[in-house]
N, C-alpha and C positions, 0 to 999 in steps of 0.2 A: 090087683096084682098085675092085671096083663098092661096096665098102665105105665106102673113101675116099670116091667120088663123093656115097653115100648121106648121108655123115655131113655136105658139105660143102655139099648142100643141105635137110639139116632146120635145120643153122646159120642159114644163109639166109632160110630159113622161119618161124621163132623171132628173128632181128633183126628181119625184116620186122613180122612182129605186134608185136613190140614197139614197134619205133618209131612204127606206128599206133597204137597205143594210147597212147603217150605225144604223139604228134600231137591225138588227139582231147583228153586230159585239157588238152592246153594249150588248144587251144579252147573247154573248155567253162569253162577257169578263167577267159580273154577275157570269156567271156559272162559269166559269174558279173559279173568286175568291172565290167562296164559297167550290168550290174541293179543294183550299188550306187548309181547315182547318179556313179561316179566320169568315164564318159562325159561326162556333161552338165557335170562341171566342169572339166573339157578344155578343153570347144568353151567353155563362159564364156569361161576363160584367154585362148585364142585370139582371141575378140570384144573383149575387153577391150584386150588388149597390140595389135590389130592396130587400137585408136584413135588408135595413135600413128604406124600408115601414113597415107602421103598417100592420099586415097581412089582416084589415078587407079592407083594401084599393089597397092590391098586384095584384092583377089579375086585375084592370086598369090598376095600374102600368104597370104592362106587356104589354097589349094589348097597349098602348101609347107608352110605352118605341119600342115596334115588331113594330112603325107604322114608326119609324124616322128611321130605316134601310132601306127601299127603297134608301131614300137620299144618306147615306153613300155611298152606293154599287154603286149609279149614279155617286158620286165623286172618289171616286176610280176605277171604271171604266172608266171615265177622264184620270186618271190620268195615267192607265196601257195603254189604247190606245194610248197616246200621246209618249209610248215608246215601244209597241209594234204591228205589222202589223197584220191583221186580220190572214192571214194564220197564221202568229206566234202564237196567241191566241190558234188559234184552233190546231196547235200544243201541245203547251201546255195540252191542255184539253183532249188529247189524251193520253199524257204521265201523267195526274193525276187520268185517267183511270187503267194506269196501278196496276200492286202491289205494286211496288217500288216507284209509284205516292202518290199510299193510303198510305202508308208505310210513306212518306217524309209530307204527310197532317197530318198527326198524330201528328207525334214527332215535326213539325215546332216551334210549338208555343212553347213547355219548350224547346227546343232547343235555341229559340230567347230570352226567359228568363233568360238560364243557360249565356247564351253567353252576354248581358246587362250585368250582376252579375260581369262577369272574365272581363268585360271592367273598367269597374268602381272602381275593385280592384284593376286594371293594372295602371287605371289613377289617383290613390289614389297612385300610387310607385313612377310614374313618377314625381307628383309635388312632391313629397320628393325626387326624384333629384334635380328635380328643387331648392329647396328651400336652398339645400345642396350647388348648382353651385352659389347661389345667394349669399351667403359669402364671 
C-alpha cells in the first residue's frame, strides 16, 4: 500500500513540475512575442479599428478590445512553441534584448508591410506572364 501511495505521489510530483514548467515556457514565449514588436501592433489595431467607435463609448471599446489579447498571445504562443524549444525561446529573448534586437522589433512590422506591398506587385507581374504564356 505504502507503495501505491509512494508511486501516486512522485506522479503527482512529476505533473506538477511539468506543468510549471510548461507554464513558465508559455510565458516566456508571451514575453518573447511581445519583444518583437508584435504587442505594439495590437494596441495599433485596436487604436486604429476603435476610430470607428463613437468616442462616448471608446474607452470600453478599449478595455474589451485589451481583454481578447490574453487569448491571442495564448495562441500564438501555441503556435511559436510547437516550433521552437524552450531554450530556443529563451534564446531569443535574449537577443531581443539586445540593441540589434530592439533595433529588428522596431522596424519588423513596416518591414513586413513594405515587403506584403513588393510581393503583391511582383505577383501582379507574374500573372501577366502568366497570362502572356497563356496565348
Amino acid at each position: 500500500m505504502k507503495k501505491i501511495l509512494f508511486a501516486c505521489l512522485f506522479v503527482s510530483v512529476v505533473n506538477f513540475t511539468q506543468a510549471q514548467e510548461n507554464s513558465n515556457y508559455k510565458n516566456e514565449t508571451i514575453e518573447f512575442l511581445k519583444m518583437t514588436g508584435a504587442g505594439a501592433a495590437f494596441e495599433n489595431a485596436i487604436t486604429q479599428i476603435g476610430t470607428m467607435v463613437p468616442e462616448i463609448n471608446r474607452a470600453a471599446y478599449i478595455k474589451e478590445a485589451q481583454g481578447t489579447l490574453g487569448g491571442l498571445y495564448n495562441k500564438l504562443a501555441e503556435l511559436y512553441m510547437s516550433e521552437f524549444t524552450h531554450d530556443e525561446v529563451k534564446e531569443l529573448i535574449v537577443f531581443y534584448k539586445t540593441d540589434l534586437g530592439k533595433k529588428l522589433a522596431e522596424k519588423q512590422l513596416g518591414l513586413t508591410q513594405k515587403a506584403i506591398s513588393f510581393g503583391q506587385t511582383w505577383g501582379a507581374k507574374v500573372q501577366e506572364v502568366a497570362q502572356k504564356h497563356m496565348q
